[in-house]
PDBQT receptor file of N, H, CA, C and O in Angstrom, charges set to zero:
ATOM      1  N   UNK A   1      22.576 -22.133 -15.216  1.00  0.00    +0.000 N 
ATOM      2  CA  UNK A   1      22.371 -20.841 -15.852  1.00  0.00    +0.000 C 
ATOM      3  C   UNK A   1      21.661 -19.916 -14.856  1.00  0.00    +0.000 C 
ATOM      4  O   UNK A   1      20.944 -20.377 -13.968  1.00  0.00    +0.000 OA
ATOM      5  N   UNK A   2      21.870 -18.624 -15.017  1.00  0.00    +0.000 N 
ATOM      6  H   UNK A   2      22.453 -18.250 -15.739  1.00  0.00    +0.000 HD
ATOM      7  CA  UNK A   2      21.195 -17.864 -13.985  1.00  0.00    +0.000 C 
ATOM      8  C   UNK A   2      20.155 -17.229 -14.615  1.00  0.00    +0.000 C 
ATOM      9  O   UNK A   2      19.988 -17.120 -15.829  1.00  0.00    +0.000 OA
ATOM     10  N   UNK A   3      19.407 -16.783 -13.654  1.00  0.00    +0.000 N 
ATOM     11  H   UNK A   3      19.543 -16.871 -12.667  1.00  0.00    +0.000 HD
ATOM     12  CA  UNK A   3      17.913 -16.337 -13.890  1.00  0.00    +0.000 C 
ATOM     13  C   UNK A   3      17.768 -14.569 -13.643  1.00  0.00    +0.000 C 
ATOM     14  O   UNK A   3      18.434 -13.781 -12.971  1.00  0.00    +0.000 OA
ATOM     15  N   UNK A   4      16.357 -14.374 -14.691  1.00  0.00    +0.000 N 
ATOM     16  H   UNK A   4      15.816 -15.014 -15.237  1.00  0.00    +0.000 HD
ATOM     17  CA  UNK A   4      16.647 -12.674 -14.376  1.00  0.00    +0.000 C 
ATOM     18  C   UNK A   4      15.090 -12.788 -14.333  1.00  0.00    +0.000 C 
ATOM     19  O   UNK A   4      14.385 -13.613 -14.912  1.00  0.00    +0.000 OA
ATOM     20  N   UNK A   5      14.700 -11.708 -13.465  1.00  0.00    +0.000 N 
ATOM     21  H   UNK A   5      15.273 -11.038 -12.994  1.00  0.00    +0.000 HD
ATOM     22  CA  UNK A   5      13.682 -11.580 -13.153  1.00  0.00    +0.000 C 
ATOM     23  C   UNK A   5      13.829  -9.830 -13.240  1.00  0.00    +0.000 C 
ATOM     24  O   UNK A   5      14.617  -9.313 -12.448  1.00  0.00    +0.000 OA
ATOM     25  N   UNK A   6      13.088  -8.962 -14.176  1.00  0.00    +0.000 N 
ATOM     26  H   UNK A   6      12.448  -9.382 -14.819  1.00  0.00    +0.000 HD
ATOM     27  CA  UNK A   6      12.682  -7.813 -14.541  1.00  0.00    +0.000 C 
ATOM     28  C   UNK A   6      11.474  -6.637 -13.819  1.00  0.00    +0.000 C 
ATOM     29  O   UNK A   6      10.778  -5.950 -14.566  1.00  0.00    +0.000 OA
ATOM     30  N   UNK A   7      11.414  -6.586 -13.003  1.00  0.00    +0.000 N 
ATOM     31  H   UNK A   7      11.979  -7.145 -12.396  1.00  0.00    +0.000 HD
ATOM     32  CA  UNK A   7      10.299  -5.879 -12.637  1.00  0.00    +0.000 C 
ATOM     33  C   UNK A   7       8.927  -5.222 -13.900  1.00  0.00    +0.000 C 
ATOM     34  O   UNK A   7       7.704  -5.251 -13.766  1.00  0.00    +0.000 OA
ATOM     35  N   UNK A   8       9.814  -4.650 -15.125  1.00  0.00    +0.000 N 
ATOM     36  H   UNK A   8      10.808  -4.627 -15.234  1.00  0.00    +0.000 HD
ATOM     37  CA  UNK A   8       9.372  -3.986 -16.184  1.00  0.00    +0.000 C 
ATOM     38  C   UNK A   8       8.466  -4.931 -16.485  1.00  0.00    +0.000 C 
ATOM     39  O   UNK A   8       7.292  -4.568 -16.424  1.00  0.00    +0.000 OA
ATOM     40  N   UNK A   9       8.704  -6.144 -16.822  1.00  0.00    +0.000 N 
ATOM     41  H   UNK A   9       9.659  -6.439 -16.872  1.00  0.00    +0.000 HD
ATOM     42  CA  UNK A   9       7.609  -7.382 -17.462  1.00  0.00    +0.000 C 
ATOM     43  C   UNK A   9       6.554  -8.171 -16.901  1.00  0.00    +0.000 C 
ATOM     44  O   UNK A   9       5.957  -9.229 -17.104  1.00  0.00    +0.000 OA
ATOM     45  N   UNK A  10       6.591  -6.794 -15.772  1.00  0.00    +0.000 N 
ATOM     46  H   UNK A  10       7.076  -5.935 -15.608  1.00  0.00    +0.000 HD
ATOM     47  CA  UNK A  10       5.687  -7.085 -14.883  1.00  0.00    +0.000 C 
ATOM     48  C   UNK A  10       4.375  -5.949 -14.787  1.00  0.00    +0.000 C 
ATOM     49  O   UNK A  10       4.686  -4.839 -14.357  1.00  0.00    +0.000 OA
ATOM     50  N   UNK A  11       3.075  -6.151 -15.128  1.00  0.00    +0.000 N 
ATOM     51  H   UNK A  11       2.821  -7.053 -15.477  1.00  0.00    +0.000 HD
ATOM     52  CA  UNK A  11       2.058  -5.309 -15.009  1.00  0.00    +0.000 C 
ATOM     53  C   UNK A  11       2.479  -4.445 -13.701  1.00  0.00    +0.000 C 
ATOM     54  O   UNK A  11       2.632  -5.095 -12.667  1.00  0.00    +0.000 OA
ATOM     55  N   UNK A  12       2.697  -2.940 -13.643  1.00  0.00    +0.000 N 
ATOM     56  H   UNK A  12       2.573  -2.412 -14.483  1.00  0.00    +0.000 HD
ATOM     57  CA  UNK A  12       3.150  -2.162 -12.495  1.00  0.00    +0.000 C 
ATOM     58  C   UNK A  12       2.652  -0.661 -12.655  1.00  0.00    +0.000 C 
ATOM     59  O   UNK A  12       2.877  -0.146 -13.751  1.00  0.00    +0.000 OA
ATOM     60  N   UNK A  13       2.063   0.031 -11.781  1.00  0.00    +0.000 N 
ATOM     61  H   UNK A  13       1.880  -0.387 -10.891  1.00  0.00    +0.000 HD
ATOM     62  CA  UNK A  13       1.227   0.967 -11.943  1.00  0.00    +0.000 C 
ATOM     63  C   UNK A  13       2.736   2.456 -11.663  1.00  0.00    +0.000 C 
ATOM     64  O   UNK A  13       2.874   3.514 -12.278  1.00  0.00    +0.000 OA
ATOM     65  N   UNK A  14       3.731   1.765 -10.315  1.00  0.00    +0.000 N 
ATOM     66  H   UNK A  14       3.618   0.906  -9.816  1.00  0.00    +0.000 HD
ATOM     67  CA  UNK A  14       4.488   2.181 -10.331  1.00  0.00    +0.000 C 
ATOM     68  C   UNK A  14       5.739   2.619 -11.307  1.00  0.00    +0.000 C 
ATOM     69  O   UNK A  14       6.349   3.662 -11.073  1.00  0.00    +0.000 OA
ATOM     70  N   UNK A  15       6.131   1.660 -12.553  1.00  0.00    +0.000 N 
ATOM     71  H   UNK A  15       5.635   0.813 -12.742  1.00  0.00    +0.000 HD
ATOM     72  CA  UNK A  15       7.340   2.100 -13.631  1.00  0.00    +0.000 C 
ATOM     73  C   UNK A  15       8.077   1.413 -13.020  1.00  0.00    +0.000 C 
ATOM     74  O   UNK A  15       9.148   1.564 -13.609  1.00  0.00    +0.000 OA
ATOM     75  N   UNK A  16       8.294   0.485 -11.907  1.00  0.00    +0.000 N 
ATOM     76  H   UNK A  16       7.425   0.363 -11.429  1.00  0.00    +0.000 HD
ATOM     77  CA  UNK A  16       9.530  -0.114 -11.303  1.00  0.00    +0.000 C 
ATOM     78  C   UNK A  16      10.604  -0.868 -12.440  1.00  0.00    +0.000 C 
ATOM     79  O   UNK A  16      10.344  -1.184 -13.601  1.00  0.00    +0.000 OA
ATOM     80  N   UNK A  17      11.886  -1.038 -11.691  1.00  0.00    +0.000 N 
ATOM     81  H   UNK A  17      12.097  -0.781 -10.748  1.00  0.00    +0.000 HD
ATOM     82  CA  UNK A  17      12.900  -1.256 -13.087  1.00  0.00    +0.000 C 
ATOM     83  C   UNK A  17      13.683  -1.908 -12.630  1.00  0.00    +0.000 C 
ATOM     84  O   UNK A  17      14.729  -2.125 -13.242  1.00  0.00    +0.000 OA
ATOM     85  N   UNK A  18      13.448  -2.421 -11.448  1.00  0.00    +0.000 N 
ATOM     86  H   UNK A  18      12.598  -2.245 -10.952  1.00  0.00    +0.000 HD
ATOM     87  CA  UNK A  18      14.002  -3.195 -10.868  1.00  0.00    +0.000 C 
ATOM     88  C   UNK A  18      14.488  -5.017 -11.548  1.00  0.00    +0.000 C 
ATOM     89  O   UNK A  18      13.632  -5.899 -11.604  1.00  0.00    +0.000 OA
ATOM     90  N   UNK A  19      15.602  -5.200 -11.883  1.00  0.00    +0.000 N 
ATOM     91  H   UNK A  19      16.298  -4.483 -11.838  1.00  0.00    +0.000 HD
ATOM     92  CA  UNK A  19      16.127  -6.386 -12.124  1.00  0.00    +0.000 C 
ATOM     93  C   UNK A  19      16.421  -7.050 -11.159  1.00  0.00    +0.000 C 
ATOM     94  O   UNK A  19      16.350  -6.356 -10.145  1.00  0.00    +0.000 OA
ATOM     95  N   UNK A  20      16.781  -8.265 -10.919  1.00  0.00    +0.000 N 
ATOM     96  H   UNK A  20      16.839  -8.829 -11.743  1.00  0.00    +0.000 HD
ATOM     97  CA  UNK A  20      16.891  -9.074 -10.233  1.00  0.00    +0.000 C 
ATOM     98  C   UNK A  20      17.758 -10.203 -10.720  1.00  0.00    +0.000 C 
ATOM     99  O   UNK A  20      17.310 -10.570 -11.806  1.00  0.00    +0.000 OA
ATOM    100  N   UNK A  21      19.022 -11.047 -10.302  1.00  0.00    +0.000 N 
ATOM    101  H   UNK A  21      19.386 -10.749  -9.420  1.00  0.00    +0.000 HD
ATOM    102  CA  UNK A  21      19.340 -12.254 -11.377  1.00  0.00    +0.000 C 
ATOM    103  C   UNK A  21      20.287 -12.796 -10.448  1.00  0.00    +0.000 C 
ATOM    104  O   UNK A  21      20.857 -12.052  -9.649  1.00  0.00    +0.000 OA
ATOM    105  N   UNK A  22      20.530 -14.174 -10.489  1.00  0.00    +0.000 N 
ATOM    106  H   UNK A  22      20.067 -14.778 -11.138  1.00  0.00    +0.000 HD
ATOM    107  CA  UNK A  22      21.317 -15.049  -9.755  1.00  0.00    +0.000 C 
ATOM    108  C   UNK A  22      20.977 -16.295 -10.064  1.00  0.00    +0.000 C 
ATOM    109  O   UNK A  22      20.877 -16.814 -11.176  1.00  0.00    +0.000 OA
ATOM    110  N   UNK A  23      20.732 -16.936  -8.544  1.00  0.00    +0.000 N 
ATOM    111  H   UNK A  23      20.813 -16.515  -7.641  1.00  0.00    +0.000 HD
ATOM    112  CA  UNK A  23      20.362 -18.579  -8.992  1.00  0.00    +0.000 C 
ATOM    113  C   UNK A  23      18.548 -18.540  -9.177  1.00  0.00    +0.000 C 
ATOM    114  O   UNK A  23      17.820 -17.620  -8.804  1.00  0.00    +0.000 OA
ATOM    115  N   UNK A  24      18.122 -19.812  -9.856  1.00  0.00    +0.000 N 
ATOM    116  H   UNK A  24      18.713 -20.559 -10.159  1.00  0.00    +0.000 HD
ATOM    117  CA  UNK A  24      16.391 -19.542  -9.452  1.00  0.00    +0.000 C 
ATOM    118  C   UNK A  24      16.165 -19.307  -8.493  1.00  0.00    +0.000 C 
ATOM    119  O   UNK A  24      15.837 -18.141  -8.274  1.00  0.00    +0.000 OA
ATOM    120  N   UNK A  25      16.209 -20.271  -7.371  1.00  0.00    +0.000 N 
ATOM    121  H   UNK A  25      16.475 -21.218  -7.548  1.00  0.00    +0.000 HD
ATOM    122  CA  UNK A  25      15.467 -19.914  -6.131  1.00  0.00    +0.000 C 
ATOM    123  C   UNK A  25      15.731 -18.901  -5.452  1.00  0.00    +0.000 C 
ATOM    124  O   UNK A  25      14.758 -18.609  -4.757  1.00  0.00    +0.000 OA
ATOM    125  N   UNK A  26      16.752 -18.080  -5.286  1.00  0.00    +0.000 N 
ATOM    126  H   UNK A  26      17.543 -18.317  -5.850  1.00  0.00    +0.000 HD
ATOM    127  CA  UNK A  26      17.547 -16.338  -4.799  1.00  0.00    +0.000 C 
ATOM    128  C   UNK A  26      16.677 -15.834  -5.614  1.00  0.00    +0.000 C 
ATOM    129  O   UNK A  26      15.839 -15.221  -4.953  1.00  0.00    +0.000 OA
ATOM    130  N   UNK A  27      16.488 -15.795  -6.593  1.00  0.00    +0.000 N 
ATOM    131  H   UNK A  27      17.169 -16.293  -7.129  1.00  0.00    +0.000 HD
ATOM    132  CA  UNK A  27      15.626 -15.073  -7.641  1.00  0.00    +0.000 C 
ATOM    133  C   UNK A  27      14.172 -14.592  -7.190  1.00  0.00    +0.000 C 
ATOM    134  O   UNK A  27      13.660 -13.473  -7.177  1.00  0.00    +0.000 OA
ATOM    135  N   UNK A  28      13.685 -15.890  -6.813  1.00  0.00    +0.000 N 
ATOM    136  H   UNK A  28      14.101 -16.799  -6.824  1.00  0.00    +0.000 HD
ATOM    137  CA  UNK A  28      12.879 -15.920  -6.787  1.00  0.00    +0.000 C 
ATOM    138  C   UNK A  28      12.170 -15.331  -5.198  1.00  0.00    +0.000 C 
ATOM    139  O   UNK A  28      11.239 -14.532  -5.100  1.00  0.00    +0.000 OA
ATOM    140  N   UNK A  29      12.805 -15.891  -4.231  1.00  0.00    +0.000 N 
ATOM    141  H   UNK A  29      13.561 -16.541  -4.311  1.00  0.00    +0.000 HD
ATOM    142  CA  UNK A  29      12.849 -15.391  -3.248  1.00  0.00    +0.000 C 
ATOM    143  C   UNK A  29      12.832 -13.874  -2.650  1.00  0.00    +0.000 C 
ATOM    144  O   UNK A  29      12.160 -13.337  -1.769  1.00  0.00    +0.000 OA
ATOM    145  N   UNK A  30      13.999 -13.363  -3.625  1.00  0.00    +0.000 N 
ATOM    146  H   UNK A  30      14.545 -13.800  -4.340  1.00  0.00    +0.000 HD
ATOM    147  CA  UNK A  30      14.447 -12.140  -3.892  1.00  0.00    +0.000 C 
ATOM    148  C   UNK A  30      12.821 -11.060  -4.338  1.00  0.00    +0.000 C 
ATOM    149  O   UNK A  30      12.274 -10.106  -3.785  1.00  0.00    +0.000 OA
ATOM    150  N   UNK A  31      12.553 -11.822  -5.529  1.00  0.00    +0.000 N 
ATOM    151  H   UNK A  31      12.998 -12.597  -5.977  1.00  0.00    +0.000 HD
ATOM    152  CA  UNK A  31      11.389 -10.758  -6.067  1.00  0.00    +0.000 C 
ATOM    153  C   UNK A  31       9.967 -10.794  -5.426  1.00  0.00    +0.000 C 
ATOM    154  O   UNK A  31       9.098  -9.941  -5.606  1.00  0.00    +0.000 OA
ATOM    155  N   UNK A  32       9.853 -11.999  -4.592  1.00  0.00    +0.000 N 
ATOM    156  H   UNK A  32      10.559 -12.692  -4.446  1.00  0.00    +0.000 HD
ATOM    157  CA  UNK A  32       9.118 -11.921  -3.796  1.00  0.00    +0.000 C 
ATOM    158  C   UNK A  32       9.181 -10.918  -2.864  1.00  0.00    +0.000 C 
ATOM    159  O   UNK A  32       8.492  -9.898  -2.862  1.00  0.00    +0.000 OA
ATOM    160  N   UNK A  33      10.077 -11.251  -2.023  1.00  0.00    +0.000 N 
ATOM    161  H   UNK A  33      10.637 -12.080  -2.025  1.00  0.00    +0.000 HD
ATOM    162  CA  UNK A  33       9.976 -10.114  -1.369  1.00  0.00    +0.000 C 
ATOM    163  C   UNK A  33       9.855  -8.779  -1.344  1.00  0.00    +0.000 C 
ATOM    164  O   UNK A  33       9.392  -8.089  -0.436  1.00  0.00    +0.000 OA
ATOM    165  N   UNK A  34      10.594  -8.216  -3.094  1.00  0.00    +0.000 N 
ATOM    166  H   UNK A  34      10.970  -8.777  -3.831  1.00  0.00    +0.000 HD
ATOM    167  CA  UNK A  34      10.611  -7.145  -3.169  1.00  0.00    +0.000 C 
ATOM    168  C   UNK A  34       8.901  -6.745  -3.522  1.00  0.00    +0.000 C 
ATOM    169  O   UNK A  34       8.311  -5.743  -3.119  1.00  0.00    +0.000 OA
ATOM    170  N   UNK A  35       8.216  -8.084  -4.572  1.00  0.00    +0.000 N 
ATOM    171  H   UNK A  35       8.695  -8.899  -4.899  1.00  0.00    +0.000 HD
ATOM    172  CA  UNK A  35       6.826  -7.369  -4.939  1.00  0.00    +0.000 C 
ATOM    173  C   UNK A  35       5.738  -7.607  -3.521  1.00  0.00    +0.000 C 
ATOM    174  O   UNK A  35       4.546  -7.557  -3.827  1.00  0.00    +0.000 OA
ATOM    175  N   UNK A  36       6.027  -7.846  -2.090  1.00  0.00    +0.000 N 
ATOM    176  H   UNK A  36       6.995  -7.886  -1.842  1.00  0.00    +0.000 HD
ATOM    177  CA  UNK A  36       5.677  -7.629  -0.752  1.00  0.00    +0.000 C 
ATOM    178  C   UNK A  36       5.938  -6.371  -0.631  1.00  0.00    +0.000 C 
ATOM    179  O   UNK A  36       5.077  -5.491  -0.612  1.00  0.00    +0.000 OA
ATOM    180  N   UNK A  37       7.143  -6.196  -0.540  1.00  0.00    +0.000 N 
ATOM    181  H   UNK A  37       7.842  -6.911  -0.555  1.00  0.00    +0.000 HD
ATOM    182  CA  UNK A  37       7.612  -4.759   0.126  1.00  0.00    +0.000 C 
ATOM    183  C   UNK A  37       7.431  -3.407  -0.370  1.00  0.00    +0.000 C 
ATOM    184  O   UNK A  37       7.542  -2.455   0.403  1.00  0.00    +0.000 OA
ATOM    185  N   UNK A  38       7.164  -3.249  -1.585  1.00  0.00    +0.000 N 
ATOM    186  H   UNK A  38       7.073  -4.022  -2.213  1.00  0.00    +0.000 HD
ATOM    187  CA  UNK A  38       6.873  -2.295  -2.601  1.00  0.00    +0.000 C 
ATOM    188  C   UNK A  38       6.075  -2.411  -3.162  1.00  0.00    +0.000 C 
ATOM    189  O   UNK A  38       5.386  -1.399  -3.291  1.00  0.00    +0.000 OA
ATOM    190  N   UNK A  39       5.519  -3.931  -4.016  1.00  0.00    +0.000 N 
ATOM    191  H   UNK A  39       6.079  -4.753  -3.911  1.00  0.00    +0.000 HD
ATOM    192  CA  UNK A  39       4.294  -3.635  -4.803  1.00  0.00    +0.000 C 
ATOM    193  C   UNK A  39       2.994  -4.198  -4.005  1.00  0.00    +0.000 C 
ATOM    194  O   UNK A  39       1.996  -4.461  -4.675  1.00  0.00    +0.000 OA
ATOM    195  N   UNK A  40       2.972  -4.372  -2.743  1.00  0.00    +0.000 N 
ATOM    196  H   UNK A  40       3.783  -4.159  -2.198  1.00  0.00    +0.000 HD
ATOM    197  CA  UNK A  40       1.808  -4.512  -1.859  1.00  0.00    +0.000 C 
ATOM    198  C   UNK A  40       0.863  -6.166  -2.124  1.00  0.00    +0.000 C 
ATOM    199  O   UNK A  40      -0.325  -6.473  -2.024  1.00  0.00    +0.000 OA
ATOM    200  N   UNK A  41       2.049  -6.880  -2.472  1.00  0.00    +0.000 N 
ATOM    201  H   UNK A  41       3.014  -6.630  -2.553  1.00  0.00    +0.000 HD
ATOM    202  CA  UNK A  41       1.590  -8.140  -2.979  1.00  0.00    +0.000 C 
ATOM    203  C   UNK A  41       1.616  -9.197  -1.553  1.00  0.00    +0.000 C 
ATOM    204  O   UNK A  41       2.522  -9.016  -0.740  1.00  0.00    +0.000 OA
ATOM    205  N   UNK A  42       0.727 -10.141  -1.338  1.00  0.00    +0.000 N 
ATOM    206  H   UNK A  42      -0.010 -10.288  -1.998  1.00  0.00    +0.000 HD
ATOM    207  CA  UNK A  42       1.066 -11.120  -0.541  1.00  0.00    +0.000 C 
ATOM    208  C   UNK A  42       1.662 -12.020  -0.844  1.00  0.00    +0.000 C 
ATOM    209  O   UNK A  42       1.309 -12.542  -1.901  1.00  0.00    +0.000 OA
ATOM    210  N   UNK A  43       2.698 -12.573  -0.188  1.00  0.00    +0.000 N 
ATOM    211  H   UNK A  43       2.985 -12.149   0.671  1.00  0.00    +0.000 HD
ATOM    212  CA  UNK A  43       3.445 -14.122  -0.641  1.00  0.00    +0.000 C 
ATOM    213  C   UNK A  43       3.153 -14.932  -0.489  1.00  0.00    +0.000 C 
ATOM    214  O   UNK A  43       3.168 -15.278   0.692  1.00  0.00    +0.000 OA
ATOM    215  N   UNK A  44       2.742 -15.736  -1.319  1.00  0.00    +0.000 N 
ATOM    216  H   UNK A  44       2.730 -15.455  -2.279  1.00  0.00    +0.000 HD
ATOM    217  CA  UNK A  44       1.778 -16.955  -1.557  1.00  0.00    +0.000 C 
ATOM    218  C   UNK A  44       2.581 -17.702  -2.604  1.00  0.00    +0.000 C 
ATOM    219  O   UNK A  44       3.472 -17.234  -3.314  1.00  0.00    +0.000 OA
ATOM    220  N   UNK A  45       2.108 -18.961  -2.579  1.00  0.00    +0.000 N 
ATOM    221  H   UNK A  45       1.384 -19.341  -2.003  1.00  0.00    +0.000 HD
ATOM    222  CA  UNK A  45       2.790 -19.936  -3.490  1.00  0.00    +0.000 C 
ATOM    223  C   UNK A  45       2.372 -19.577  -4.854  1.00  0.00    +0.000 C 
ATOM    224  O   UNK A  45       3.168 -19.763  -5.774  1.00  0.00    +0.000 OA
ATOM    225  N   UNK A  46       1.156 -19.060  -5.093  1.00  0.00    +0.000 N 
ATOM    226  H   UNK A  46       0.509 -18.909  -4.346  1.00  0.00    +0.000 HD
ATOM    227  CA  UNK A  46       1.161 -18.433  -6.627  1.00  0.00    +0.000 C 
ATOM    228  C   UNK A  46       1.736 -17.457  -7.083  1.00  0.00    +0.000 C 
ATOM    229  O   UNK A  46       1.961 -17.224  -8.271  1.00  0.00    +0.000 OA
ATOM    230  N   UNK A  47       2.072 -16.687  -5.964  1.00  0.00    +0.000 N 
ATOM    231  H   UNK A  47       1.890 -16.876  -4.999  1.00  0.00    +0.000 HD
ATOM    232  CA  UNK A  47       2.486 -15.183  -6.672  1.00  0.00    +0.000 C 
ATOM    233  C   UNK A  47       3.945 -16.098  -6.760  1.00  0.00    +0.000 C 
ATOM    234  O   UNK A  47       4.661 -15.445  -7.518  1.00  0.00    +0.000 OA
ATOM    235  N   UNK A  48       4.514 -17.027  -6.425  1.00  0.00    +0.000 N 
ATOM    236  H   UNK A  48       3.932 -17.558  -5.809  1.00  0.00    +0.000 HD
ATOM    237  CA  UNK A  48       6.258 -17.496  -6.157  1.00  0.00    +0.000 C 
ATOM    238  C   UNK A  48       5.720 -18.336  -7.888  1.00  0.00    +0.000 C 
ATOM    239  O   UNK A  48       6.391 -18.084  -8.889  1.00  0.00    +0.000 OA
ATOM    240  N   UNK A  49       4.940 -18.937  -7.943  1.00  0.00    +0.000 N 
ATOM    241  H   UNK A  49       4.396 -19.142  -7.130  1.00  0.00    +0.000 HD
ATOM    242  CA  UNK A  49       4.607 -19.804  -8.977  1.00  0.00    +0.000 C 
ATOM    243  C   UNK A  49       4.718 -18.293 -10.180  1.00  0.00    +0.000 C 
ATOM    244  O   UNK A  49       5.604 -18.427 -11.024  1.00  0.00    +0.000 OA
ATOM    245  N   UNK A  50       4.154 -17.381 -10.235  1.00  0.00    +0.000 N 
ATOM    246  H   UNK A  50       3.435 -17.272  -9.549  1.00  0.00    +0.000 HD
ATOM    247  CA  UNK A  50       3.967 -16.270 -11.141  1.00  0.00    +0.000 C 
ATOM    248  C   UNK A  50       5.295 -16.298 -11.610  1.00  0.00    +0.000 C 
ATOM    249  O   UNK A  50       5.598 -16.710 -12.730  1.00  0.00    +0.000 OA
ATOM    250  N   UNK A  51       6.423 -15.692 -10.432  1.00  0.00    +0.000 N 
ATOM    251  H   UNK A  51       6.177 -15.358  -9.522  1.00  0.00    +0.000 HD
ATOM    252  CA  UNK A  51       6.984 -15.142 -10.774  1.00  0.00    +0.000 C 
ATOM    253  C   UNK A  51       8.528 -15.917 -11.426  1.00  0.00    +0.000 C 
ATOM    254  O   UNK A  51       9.544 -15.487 -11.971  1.00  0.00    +0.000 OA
ATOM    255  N   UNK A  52       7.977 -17.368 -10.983  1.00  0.00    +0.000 N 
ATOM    256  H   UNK A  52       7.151 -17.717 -10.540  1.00  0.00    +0.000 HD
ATOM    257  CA  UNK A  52       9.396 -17.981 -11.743  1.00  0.00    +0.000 C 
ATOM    258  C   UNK A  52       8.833 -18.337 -13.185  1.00  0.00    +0.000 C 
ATOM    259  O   UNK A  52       9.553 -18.308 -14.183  1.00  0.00    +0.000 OA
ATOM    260  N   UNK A  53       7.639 -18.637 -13.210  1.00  0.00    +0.000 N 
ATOM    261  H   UNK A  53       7.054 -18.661 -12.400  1.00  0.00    +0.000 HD
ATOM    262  CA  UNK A  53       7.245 -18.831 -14.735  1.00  0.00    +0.000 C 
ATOM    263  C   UNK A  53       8.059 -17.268 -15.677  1.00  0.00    +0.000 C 
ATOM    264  O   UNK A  53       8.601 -17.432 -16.770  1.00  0.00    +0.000 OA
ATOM    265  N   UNK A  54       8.007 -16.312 -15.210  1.00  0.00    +0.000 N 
ATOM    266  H   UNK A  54       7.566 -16.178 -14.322  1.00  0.00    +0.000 HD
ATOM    267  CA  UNK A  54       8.487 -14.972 -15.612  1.00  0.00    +0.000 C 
ATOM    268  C   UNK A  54       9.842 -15.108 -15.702  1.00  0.00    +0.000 C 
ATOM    269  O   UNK A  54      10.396 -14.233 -16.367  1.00  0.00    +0.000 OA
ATOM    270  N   UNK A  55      10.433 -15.826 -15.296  1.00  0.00    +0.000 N 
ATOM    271  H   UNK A  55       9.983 -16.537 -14.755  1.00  0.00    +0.000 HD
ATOM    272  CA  UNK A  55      11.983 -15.525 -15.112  1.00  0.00    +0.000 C 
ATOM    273  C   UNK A  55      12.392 -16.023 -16.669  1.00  0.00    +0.000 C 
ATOM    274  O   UNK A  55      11.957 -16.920 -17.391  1.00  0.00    +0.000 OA
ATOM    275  N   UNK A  56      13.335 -15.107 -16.816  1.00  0.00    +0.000 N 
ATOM    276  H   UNK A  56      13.688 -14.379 -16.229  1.00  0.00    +0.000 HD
ATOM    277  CA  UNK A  56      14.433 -15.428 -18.165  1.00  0.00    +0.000 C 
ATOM    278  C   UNK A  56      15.845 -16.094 -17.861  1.00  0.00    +0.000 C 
ATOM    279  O   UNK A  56      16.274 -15.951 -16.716  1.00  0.00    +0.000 OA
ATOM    280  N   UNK A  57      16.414 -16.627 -18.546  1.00  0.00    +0.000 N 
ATOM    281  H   UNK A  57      16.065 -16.743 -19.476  1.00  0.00    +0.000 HD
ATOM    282  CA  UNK A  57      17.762 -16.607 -18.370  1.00  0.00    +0.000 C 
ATOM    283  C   UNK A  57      18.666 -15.364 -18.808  1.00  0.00    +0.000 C 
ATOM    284  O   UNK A  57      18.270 -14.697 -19.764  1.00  0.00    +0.000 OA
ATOM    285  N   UNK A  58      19.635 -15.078 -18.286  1.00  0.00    +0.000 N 
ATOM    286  H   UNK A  58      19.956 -15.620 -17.510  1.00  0.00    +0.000 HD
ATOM    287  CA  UNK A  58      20.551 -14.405 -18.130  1.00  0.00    +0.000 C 
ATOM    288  C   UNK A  58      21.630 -14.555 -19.106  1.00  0.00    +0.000 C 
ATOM    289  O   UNK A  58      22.205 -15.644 -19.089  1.00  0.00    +0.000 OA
ATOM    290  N   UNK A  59      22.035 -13.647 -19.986  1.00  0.00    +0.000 N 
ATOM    291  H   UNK A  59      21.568 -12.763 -20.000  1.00  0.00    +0.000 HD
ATOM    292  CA  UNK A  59      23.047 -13.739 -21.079  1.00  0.00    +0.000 C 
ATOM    293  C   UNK A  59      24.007 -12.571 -20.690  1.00  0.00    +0.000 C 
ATOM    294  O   UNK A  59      23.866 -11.348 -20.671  1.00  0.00    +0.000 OA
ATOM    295  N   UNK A  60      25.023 -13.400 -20.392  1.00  0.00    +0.000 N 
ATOM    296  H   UNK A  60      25.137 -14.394 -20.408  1.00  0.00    +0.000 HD
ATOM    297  CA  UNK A  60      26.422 -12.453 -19.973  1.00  0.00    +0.000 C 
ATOM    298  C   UNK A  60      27.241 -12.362 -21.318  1.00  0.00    +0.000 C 
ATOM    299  O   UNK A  60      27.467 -13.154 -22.233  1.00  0.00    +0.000 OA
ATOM    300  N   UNK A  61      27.478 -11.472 -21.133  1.00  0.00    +0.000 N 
ATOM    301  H   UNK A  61      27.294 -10.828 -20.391  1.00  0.00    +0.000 HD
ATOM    302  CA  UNK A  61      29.100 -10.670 -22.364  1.00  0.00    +0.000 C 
ATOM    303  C   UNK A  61      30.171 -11.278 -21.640  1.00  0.00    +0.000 C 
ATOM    304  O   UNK A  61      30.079 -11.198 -20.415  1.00  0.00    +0.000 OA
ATOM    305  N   UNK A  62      31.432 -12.023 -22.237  1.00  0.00    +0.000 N 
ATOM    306  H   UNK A  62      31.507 -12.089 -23.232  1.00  0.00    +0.000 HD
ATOM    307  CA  UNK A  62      32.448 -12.346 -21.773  1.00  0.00    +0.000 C 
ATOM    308  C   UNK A  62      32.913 -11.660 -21.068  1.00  0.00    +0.000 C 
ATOM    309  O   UNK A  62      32.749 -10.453 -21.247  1.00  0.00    +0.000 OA
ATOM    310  N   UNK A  63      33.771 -12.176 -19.853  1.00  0.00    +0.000 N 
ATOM    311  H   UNK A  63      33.904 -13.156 -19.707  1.00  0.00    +0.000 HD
ATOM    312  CA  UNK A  63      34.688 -11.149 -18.761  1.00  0.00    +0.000 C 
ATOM    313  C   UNK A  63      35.815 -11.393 -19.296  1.00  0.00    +0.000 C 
ATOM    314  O   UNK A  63      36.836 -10.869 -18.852  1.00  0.00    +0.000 OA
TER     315      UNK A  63
């Protein structure tokens, strides 16, 4: 199942709205970097620990 990771459900001073979704670990990887690059976070094994506890699964509408 794939994973979504929301920026919104995330305490953010900025409004970011940024989604994120694929496999866990892309996911996760993914929002790391982005909350480095934008939300001024260091990457550390907790903030990676934070942010997969956060992750949802992903519910697709039939193609």
């Amino acid at each position: 199942m794939r994973k979504v990771a929301d920026c919104r459900d995330m305490p953010s001073e900025s409004g970011c709205s940024l989604v994120i979704s694929g496999e866990e670990d892309e996911v996760v990887r993914a929002a790391a970097e982005h909350a480095v690059s934008v939300h001024g976070h260091t990457d550390t094994p907790e903030l990676r620990d934070e942010i997969r506890r956060g992750l949802k699964e992903e519910h697709l509408t039939a193609r």
